[in-house]
Backbone and ligand atoms as CSV (ligand in chain L), in Angstrom:
chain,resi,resn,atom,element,x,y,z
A,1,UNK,N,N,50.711,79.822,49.090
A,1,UNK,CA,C,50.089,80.547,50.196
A,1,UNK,C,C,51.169,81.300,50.990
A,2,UNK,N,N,50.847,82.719,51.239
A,2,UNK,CA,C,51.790,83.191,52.380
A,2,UNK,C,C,51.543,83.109,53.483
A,3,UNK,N,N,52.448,83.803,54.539
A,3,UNK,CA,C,52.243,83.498,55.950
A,3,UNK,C,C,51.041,83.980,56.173
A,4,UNK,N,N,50.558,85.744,55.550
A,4,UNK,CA,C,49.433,86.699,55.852
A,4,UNK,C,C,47.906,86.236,55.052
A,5,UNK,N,N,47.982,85.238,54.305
A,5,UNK,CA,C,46.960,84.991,53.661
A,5,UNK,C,C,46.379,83.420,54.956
A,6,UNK,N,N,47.710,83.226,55.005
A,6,UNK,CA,C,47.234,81.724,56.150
A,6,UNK,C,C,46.712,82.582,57.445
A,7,UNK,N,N,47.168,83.817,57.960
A,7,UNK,CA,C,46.801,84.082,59.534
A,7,UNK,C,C,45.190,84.972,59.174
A,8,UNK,N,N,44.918,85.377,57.641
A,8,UNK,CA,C,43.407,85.794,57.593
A,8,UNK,C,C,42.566,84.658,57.459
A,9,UNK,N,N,43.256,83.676,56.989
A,9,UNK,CA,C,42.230,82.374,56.713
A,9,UNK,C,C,41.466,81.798,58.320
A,10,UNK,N,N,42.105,82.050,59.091
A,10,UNK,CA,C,41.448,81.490,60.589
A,10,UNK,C,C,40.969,82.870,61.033
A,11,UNK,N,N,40.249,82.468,62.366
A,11,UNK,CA,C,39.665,83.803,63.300
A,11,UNK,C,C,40.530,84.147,64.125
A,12,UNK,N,N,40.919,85.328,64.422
A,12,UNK,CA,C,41.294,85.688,66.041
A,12,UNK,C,C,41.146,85.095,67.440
A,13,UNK,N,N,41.599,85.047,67.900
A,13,UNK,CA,C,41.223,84.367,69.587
A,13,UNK,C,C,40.429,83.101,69.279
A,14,UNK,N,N,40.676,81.839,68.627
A,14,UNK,CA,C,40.240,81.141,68.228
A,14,UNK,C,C,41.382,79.866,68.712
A,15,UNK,N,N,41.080,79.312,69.583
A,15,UNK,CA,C,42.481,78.510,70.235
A,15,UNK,C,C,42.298,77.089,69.635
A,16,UNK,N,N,41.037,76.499,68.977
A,16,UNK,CA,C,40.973,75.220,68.552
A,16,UNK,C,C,41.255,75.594,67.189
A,17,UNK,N,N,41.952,76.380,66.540
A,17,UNK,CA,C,42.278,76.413,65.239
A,17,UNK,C,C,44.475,76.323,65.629
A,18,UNK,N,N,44.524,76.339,66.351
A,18,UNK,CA,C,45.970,76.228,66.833
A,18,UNK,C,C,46.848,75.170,66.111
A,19,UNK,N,N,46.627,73.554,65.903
A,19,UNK,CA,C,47.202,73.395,65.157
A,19,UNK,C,C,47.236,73.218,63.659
A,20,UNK,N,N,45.754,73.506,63.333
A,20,UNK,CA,C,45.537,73.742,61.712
A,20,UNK,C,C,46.274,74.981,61.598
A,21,UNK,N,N,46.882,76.198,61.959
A,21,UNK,CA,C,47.166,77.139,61.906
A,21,UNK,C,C,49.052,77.096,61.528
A,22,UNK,N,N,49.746,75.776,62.388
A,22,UNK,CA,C,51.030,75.648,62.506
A,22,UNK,C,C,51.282,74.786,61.555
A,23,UNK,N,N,49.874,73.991,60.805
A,23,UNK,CA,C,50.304,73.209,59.894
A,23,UNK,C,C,50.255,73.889,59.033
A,24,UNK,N,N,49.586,75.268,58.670
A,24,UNK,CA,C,49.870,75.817,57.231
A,24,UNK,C,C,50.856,76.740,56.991
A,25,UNK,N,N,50.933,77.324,58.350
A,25,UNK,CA,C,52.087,77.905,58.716
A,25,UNK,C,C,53.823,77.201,58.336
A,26,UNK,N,N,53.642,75.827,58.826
A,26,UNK,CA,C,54.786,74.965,58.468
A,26,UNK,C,C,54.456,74.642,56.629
A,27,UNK,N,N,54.079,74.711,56.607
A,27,UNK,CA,C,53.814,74.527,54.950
A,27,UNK,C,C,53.884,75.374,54.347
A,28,UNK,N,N,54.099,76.603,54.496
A,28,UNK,CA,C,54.595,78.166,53.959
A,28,UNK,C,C,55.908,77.971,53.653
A,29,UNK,N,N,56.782,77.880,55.203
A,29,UNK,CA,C,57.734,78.211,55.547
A,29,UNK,C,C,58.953,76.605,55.772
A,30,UNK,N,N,58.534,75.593,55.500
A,30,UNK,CA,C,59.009,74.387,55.368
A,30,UNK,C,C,59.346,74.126,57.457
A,31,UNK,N,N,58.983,74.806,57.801
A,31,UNK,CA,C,58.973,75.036,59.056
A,31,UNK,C,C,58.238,75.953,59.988
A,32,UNK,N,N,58.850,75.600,61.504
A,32,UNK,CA,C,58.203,77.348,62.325
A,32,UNK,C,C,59.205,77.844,63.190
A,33,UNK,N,N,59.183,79.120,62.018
A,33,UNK,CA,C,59.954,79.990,62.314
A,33,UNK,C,C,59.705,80.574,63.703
A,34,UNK,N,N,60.452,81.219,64.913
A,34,UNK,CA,C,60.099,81.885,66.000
A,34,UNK,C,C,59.379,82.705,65.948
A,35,UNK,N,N,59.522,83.772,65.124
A,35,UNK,CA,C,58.466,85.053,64.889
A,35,UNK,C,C,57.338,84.422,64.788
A,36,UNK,N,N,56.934,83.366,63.674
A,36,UNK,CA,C,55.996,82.890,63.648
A,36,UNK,C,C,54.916,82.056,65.114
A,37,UNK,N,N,56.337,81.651,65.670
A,37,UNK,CA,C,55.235,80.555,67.032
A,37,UNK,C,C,54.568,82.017,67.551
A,38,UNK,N,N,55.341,83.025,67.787
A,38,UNK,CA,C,55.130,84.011,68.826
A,38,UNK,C,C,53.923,84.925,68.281
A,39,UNK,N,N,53.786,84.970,67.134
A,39,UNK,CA,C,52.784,85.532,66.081
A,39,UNK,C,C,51.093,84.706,66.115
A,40,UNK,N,N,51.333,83.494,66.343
A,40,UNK,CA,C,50.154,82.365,66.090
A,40,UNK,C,C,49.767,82.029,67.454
A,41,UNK,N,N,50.737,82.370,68.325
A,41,UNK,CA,C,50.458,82.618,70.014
A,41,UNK,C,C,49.384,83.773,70.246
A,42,UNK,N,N,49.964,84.928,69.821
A,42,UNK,CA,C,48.848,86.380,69.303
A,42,UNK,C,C,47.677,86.073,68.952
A,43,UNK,N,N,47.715,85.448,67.903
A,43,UNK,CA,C,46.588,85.712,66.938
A,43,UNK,C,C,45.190,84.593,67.714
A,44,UNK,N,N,45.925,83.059,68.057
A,44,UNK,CA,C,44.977,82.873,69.023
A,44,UNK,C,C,44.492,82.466,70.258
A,45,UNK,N,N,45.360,83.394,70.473
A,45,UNK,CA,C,44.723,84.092,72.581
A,45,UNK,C,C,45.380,83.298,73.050
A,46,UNK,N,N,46.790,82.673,72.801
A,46,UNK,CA,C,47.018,81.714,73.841
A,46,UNK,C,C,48.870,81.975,74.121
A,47,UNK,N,N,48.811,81.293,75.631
A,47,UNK,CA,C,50.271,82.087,75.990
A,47,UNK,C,C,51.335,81.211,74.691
A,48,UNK,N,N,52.724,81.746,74.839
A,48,UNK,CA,C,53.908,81.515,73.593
A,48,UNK,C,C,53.876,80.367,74.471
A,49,UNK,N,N,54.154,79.780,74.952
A,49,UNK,CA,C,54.344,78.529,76.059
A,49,UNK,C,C,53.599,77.579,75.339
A,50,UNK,N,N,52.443,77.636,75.475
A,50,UNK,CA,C,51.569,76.571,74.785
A,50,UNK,C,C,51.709,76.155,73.531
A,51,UNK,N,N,52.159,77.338,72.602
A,51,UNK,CA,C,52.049,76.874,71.297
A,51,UNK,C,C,53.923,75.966,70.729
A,52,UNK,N,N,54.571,76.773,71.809
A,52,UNK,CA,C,55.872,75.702,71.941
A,52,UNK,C,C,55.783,73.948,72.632
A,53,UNK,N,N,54.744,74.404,73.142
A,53,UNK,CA,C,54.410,72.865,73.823
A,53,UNK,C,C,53.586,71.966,72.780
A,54,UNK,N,N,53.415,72.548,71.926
A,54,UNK,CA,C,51.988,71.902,71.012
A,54,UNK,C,C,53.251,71.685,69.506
A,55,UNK,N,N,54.247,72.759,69.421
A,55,UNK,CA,C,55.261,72.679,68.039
A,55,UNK,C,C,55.953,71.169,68.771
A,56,UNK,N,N,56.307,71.034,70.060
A,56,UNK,CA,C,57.624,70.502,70.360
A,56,UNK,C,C,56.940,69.151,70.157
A,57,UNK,N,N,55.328,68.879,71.277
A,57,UNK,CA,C,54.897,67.320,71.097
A,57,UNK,C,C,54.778,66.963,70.133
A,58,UNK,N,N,54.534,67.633,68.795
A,58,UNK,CA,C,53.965,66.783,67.890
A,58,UNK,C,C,55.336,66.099,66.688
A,59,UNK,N,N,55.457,65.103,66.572
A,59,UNK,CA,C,56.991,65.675,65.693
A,59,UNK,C,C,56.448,65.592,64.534
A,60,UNK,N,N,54.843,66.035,64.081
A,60,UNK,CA,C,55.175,66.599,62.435
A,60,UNK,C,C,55.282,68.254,62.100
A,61,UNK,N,N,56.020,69.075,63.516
A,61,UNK,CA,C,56.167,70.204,63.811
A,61,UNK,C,C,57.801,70.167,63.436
A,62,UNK,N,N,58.249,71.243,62.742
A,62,UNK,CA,C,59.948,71.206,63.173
A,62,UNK,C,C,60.053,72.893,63.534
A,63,UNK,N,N,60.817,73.047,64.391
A,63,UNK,CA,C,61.549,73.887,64.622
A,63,UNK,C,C,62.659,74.610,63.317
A,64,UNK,N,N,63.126,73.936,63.341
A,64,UNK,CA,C,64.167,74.187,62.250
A,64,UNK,C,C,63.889,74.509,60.814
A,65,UNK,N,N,64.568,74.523,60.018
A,65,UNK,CA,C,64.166,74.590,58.330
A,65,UNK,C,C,65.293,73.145,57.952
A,66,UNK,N,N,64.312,72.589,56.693
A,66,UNK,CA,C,65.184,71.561,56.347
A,66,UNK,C,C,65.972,71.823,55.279
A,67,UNK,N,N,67.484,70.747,55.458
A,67,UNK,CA,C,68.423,71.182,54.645
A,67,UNK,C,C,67.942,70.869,52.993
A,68,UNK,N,N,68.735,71.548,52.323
A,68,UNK,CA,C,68.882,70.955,50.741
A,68,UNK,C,C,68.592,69.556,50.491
A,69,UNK,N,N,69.287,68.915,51.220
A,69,UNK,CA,C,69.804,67.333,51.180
A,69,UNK,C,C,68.511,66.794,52.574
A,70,UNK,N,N,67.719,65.808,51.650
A,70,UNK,CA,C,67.125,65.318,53.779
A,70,UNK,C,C,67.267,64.050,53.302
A,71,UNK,N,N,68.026,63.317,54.448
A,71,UNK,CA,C,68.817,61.953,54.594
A,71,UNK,C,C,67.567,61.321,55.603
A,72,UNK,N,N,67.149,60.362,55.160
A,72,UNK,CA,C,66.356,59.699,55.970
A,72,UNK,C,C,66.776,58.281,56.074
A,73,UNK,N,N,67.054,57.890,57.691
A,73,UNK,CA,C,67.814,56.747,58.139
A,73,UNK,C,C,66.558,55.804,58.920
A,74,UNK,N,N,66.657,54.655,58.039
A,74,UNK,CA,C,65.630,53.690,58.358
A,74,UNK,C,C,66.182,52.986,59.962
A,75,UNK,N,N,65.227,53.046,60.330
A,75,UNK,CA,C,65.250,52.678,62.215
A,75,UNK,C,C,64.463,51.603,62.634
A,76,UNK,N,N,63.738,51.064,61.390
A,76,UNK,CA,C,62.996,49.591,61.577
A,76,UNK,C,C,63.688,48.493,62.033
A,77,UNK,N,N,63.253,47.322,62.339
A,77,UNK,CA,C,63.492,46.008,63.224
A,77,UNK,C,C,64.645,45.442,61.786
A,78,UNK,N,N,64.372,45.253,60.751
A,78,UNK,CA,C,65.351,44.895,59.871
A,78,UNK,C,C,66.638,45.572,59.628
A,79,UNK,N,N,66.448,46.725,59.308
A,79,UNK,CA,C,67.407,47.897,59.283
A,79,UNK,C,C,68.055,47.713,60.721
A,80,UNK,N,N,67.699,47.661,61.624
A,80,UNK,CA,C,68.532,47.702,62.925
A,80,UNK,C,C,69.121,46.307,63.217
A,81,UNK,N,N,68.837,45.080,62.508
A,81,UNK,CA,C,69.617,44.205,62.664
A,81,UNK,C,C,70.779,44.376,62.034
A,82,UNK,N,N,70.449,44.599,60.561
A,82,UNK,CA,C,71.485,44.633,59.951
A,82,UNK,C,C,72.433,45.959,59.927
A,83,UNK,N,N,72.158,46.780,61.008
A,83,UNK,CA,C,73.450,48.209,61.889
A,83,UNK,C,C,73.355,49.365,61.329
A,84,UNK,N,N,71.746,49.823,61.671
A,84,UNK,CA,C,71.315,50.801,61.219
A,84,UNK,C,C,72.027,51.974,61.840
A,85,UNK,N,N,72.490,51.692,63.508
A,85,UNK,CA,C,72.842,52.844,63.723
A,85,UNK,C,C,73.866,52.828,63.603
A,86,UNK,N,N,74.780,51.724,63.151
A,86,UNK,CA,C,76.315,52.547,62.182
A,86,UNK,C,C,76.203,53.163,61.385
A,87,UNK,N,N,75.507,53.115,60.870
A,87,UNK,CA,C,74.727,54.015,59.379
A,87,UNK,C,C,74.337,54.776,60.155
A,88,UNK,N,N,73.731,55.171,60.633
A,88,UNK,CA,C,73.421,56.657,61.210
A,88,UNK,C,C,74.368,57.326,61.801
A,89,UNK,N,N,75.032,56.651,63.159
A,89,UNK,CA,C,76.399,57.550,63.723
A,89,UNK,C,C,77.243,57.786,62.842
A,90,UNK,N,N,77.630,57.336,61.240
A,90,UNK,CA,C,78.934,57.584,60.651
A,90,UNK,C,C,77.991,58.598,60.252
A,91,UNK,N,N,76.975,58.969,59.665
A,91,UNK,CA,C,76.555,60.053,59.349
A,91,UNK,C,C,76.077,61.349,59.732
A,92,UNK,N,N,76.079,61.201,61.347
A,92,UNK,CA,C,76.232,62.114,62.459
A,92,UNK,C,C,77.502,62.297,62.495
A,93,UNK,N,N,78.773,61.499,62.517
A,93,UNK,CA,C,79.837,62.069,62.717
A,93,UNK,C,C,80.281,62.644,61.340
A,94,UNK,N,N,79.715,62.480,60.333
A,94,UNK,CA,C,80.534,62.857,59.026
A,94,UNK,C,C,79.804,64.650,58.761
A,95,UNK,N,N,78.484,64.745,59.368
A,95,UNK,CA,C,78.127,65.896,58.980
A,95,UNK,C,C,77.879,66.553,60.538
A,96,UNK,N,N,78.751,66.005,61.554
A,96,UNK,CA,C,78.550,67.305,62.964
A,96,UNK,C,C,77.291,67.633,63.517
A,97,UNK,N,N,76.101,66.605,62.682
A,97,UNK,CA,C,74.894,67.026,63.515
A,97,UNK,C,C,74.429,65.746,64.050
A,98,UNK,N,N,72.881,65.315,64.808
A,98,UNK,CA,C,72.447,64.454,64.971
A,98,UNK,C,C,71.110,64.581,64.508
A,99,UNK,N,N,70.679,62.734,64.637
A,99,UNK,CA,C,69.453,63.018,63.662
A,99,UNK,C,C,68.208,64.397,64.409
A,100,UNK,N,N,67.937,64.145,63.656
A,100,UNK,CA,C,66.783,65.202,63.600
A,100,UNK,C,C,66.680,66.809,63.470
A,101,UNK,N,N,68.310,66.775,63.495
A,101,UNK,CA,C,69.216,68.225,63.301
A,101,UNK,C,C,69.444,68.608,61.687
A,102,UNK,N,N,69.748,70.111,61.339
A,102,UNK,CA,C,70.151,70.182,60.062
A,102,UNK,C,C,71.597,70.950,60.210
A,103,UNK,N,N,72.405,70.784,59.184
A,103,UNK,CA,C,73.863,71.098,59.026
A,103,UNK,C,C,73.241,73.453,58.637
A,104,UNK,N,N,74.060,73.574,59.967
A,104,UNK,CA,C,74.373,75.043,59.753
A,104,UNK,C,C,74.323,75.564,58.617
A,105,UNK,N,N,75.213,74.914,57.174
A,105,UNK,CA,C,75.212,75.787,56.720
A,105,UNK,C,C,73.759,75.546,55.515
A,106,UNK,N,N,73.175,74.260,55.937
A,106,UNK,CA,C,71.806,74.103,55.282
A,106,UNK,C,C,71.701,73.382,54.637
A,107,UNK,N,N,72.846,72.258,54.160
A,107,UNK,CA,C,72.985,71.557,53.079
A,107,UNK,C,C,72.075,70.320,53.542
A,108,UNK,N,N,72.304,69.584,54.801
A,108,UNK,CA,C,72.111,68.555,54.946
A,108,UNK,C,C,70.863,68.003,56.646
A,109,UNK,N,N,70.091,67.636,56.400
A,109,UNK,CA,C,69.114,67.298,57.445
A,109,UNK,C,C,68.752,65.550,57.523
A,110,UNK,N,N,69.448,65.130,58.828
A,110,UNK,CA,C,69.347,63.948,58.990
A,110,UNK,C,C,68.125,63.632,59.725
A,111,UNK,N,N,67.339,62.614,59.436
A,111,UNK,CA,C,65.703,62.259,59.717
A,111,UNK,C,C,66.140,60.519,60.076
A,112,UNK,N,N,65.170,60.310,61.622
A,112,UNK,CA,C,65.202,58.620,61.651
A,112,UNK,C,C,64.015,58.509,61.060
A,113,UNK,N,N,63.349,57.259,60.428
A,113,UNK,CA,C,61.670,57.008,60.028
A,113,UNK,C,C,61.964,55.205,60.479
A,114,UNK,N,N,60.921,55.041,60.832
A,114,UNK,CA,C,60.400,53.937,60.622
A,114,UNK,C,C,60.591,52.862,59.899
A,115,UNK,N,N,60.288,51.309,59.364
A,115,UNK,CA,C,60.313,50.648,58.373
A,115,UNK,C,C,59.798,51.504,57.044
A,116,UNK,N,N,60.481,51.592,55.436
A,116,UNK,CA,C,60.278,52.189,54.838
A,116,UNK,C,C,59.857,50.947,53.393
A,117,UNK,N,N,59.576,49.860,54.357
A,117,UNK,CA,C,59.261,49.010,53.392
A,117,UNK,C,C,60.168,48.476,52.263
A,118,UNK,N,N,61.702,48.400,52.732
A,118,UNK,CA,C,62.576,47.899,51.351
A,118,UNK,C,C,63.297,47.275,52.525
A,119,UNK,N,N,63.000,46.553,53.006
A,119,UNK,CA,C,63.191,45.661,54.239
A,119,UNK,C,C,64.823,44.445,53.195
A,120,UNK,N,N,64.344,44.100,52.191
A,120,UNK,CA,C,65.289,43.330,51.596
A,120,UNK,C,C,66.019,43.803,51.487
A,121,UNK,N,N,66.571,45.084,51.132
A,121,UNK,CA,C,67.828,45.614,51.129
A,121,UNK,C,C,68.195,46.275,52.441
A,122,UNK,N,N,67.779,46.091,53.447
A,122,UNK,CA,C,68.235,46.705,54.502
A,122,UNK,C,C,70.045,46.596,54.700
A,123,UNK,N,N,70.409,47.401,55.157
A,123,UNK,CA,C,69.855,49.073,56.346
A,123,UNK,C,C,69.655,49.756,55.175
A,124,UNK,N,N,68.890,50.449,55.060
A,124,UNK,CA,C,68.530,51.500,53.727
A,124,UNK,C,C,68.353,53.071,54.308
A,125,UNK,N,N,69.021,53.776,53.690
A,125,UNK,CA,C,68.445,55.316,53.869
A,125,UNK,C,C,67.628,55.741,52.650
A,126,UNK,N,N,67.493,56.989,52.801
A,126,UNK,CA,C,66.776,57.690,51.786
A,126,UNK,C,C,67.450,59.044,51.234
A,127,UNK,N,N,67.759,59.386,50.587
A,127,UNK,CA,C,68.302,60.436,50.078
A,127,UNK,C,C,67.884,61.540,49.489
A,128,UNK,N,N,66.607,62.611,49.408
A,128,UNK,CA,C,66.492,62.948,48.090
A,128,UNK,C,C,65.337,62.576,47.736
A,129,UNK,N,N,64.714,61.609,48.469
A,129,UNK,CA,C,63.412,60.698,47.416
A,129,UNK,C,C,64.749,58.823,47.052
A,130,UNK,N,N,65.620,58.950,47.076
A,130,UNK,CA,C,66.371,58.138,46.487
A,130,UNK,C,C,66.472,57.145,47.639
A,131,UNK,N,N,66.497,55.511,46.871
A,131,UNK,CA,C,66.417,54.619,48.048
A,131,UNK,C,C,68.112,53.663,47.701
A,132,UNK,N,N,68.766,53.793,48.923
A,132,UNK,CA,C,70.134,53.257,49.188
A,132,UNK,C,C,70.524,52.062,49.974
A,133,UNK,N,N,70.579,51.345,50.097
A,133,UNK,CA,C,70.289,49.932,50.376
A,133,UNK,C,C,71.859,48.859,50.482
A,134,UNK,N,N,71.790,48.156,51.411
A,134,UNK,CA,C,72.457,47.291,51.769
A,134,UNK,C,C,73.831,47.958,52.118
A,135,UNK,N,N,73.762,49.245,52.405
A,135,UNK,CA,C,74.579,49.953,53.335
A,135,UNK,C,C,75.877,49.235,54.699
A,136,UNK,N,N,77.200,49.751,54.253
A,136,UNK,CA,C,77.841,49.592,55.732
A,136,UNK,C,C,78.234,51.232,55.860
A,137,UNK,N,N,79.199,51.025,57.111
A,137,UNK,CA,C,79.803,51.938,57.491
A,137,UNK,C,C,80.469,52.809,56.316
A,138,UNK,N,N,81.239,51.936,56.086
A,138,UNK,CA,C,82.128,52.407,54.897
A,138,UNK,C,C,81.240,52.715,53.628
A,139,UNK,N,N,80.348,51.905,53.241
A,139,UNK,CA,C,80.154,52.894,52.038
A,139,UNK,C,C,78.977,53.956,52.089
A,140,UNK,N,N,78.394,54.201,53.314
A,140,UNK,CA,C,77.573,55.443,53.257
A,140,UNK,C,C,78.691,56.372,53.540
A,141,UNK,N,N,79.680,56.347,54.114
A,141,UNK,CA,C,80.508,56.874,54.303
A,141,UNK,C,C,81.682,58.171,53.439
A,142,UNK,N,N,81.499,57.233,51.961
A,142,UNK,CA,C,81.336,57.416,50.902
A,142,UNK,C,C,80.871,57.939,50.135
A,143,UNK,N,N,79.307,57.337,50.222
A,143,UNK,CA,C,78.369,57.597,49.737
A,143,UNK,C,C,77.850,59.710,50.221
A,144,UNK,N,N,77.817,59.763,51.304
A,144,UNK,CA,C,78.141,60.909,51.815
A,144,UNK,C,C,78.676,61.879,51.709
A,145,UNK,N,N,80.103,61.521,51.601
A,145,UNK,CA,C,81.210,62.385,50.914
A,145,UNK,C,C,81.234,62.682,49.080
A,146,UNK,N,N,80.284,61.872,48.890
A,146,UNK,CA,C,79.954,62.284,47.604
A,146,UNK,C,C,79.238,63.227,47.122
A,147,UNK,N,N,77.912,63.100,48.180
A,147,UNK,CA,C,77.070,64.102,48.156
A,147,UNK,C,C,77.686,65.696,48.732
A,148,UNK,N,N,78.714,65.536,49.447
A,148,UNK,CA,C,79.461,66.773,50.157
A,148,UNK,C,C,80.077,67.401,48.783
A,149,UNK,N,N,80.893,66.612,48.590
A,149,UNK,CA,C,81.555,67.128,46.991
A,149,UNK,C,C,81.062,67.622,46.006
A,150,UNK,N,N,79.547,67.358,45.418
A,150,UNK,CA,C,78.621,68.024,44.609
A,150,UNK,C,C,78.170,69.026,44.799
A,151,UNK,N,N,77.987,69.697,46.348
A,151,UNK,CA,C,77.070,71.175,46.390
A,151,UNK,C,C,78.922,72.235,46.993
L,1,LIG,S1,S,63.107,47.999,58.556
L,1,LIG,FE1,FE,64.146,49.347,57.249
L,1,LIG,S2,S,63.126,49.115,55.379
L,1,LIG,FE2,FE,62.039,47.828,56.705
């Protein structure tokens, strides 16, 4: 689907189609793009304000585009015993962003989620679709710089 086939699929001035509109919109474009909020603001009748207020509350909205790489850092009650957010800060400090941010040059987008259900191997990220497990500092650390070295 393109962007112009998604903005004929709804009506004009139609403000309860607003976020079916950003979800197909984000599903075009793996995101929402600015042109786009400011475009879907247009199309139905409602100020750019609102539809930034409606991208920002929801977080299955992103702003951004996601990287090549999306790192997803488990933030559940298990995972956080066993130092989830060392696992996360070495990976904020190893790639200059924080979660929910993507690396400039596009490679890499760090995501917190929830329990991801591999609770036994905790702290676990996700890589890719790929599940990484029983994680420290040091070897996501590693593990990381590995993935840097390949692209
Ligand atoms: S808490 Fe992380 S997998 Fe369950």
């Amino acid at each position: 689907m393109s962007s112009e086939s998604v903005y004929k699929k709804y009506p004009k001035n139609e403000a309860s189609n607003l976020i079916a509109l950003l979800q197909d919109i984000q599903e075009v474009h793996g995101y929402l793009p600015e042109d786009d909020i400011i475009r879907v603001a247009k199309h139905a009748g409602v100020p750019t304000s609102r539809v930034f207020g409606v991208a920002t509350f929801y977080n299955q909205f992103r702003l951004t585009p996601l990287g090549k790489h999306v790192i997803r850092v488990c933030r559940g009650t298990a995972c956080h015993v066993k130092g989830s957010l060392d696992i996360l800060q070495t990976l904020e400090a190893e790639l200059g962003i924080k979660a929910g941010e993507t690396t400039r040059d596009l490679q890499f987008t760090i995501e917190t989620v929830a329990c991801i259900g591999a609770c036994s191997i905790a702290p676990v990220i996700v890589i890719d679709g790929k599940y990484y497990g029983g994680l420290t500092s040091k070897s996501v650390y590693k593990l990381i710089n590995e993935y840097m070295k390949k692209d």
